[in-house]
N, C-alpha and C positions, 0 to 999 in steps of 0.2 A: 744669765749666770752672774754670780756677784762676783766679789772679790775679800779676800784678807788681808789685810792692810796691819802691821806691825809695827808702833809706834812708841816712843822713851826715849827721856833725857839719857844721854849718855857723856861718859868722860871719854879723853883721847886713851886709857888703856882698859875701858870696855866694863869701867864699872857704871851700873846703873841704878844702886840702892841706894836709897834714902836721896832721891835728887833735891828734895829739899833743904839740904843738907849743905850744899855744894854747888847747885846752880844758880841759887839768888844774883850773884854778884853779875852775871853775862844774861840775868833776864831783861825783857825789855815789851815793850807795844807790841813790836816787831814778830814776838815769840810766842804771844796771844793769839793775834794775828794769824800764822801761818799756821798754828794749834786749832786753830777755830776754822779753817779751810781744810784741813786735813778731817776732823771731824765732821764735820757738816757733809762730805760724803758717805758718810757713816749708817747704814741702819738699825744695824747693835752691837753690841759690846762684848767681846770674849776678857775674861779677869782669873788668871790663876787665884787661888784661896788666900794668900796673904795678899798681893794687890787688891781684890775683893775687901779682905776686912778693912782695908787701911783707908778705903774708897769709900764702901760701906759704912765708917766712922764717920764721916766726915760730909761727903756731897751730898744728903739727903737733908742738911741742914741750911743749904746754901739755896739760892734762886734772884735772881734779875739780872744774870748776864747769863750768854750766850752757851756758856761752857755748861757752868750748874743747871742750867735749863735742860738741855740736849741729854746731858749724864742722867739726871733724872726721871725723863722721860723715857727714854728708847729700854728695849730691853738689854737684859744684862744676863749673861749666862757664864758660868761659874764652875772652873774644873777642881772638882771635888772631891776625893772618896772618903774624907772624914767629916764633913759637912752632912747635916740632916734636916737642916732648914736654912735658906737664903732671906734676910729680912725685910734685906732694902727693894723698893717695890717691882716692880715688873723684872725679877730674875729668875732662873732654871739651872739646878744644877746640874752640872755634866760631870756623872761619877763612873760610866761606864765605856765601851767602844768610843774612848774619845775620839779617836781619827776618821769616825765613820761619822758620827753626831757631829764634827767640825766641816766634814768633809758636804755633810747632807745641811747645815746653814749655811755654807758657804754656796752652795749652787743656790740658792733662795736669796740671800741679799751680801751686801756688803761689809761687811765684819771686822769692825777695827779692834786688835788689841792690845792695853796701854800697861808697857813694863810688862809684867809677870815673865820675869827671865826664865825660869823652871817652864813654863808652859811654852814658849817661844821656842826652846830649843828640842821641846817634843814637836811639836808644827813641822818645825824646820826637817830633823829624822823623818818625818811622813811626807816632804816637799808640800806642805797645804800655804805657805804663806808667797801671795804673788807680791806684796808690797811692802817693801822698808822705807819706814820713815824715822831717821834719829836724828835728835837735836842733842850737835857734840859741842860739848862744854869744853873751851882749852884749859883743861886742866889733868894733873895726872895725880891719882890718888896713891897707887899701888896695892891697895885692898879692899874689899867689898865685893859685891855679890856679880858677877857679870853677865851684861845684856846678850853675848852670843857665843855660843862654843867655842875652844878654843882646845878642843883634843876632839878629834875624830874624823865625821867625815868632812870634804873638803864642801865649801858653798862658794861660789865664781858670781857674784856680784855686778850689774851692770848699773853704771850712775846716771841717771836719768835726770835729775834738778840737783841743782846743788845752789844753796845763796848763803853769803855771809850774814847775818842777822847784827843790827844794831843790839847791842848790847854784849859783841863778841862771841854769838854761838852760831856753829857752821848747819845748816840745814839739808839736812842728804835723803833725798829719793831715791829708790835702787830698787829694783827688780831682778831675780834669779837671771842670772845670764843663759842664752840656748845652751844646752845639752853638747 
């Protein structure tokens, strides 16, 4: 059985849109790094439709490091239901029984996926994700899109790795706590 693995830049009050935006300044080696260990467990890719496009835009034009390589390669599967075609190469789009289809690649391999807040917090409602990983930025925006619910049910968290990252950003592993 594999695993899904849940992983985005986040700020300390849980915004995670447009990290480009906002995390430059606490990026570092260090955040490559531990970006590049986190993936490299990875088999394939889950991308909500706008993480997709934004992805899709961009890393099919990149290659000779570690990240662009991996993204390009593996598959990439894409929760959709207004999507009718996926471009960038090896992806599938998941427009139906998403929690069954997540549920049935997740017992087949390892499933990382990066950002897509809207998709994350349907996961989360079906309990499909065993592993968080966020790289928090100190810093507090007070608006933008955010990486985890924050009305409904409750999630009890258990922190497993935690490192402070050169460049100022805190590194948090965490798995659903027992029941």
């Amino acid at each position: 059985m594999g695993k899904l693995t849940v992983t985005a830049f986040t700020t300390l009050d849980n915004v995670a849109e447009e990290p480009q935006l906002w995390s430059g300044p606490f990026f570092s080696d260090a955040t490559v790094a531990f970006n590049e260990q986190v993936l490299a467990a990875a088999d394939s890719m889950l991308l909500g439709r706008v993480t997709y496009d934004g992805f899709a835009a961009s890393w099919p034009s990149r290659s000779g490091d570690f990240t662009a390589d991996k993204f390009n390669a593996m598959p990439k599967y894409v929760v959709s239901t207004s999507m009718d075609h996926a471009d960038w190469n090896n992806s599938t789009i998941i427009a139906d029984d998403i929690a069954g289809r997540v549920r049935a690649l997740r017992e087949r391999e390892n499933v990382i996926v990066w950002g897509s807040p809207t998709l994350v917090k349907t996961l989360m409602e079906e309990n499909l994700v065993d592993e968080y990983v966020l790289l928090v930025s100190p810093i507090v925006l007070g608006q933008g899109k955010k990486m985890l619910p924050e009305a409904g049910t409750r999630h009890t968290l258990h922190i497993v790795e935690l490192e402070l990252l050169e460049g100022g950003m805190l590194a948090l592993r965490m798995t659903p706590a027992p029941a």
